[in-house]
C-alpha positions, -999 to +999 in steps of 0.1 A: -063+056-013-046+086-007-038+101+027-020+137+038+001+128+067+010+163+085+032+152+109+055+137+079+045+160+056+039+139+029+014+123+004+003+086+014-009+063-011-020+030-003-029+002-031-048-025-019-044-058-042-066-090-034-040-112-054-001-119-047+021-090-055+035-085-095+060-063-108+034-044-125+019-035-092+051-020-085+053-003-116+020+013-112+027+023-078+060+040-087+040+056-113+014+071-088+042+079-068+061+101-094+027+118-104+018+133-070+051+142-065+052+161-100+018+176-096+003+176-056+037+179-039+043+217-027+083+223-027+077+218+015+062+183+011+084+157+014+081+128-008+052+108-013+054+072+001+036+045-016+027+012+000+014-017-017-004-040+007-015-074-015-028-105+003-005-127-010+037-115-016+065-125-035+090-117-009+117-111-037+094-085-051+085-069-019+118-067-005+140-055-034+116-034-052+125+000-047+100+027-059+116+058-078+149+043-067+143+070-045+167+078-021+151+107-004+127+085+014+146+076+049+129+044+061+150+055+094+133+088+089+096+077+088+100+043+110+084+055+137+051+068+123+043+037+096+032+007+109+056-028+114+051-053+087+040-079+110+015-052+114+007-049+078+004-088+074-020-088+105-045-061+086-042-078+052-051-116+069-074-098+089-096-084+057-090-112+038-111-129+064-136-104+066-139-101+028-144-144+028-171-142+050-191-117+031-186-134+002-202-166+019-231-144+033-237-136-004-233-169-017-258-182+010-282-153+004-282-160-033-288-197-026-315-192-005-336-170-032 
């Protein structure tokens, strides 16, 4: 998904994954992240932040990968505008359950033909 957020002034993009995070997720991401920054971003934009939200994490991954090595970002910057992680954790759990329950609706549907 991709998102403009004005009051940042930046590209959002968000990469859902329904398995636990790799380091090719990462790698894509970073790779999305150049890309809109090469070719969306006007020379006012600030950088595009990408966020990876996977229902299952390696904390390893998610804590030390760093995309772009990019050290224009400013977490401090941008800290009051993106959501906490608990926060983050919270949503993911919270379609994870969502998404099981559809898929037993389904599965009982199905049955039931």
């Amino acid at each position: 998904m991709v998102f403009y957020n004005y009051i940042l002034k930046c590209f959002v993009l968000i990469d859902l994954k329904t398995n636990k995070i790799t380091h090719q997720d990462v790698g894509q991401m970073d790779m999305y992240v150049r890309m809109y920054d090469e070719l969306k971003k006007s020379k006012d934009d600030n950088p595009t932040i990408g966020i990876l939200l996977c229902s299952e994490t390696d904390e390893d991954i998610a804590r030390y990968s760093i995309l772009k090595g990019n050290e224009q970002l400013f977490a401090s910057k941008y800290k009051l505008y993106l959501p906490t992680e608990e926060e983050l954790r919270a949503e993911i759990e919270n379609q994870k359950t969502i998404y099981n329950l559809q898929q037993q609706e389904k599965n009982t549907s199905e049955n039931n033909k």
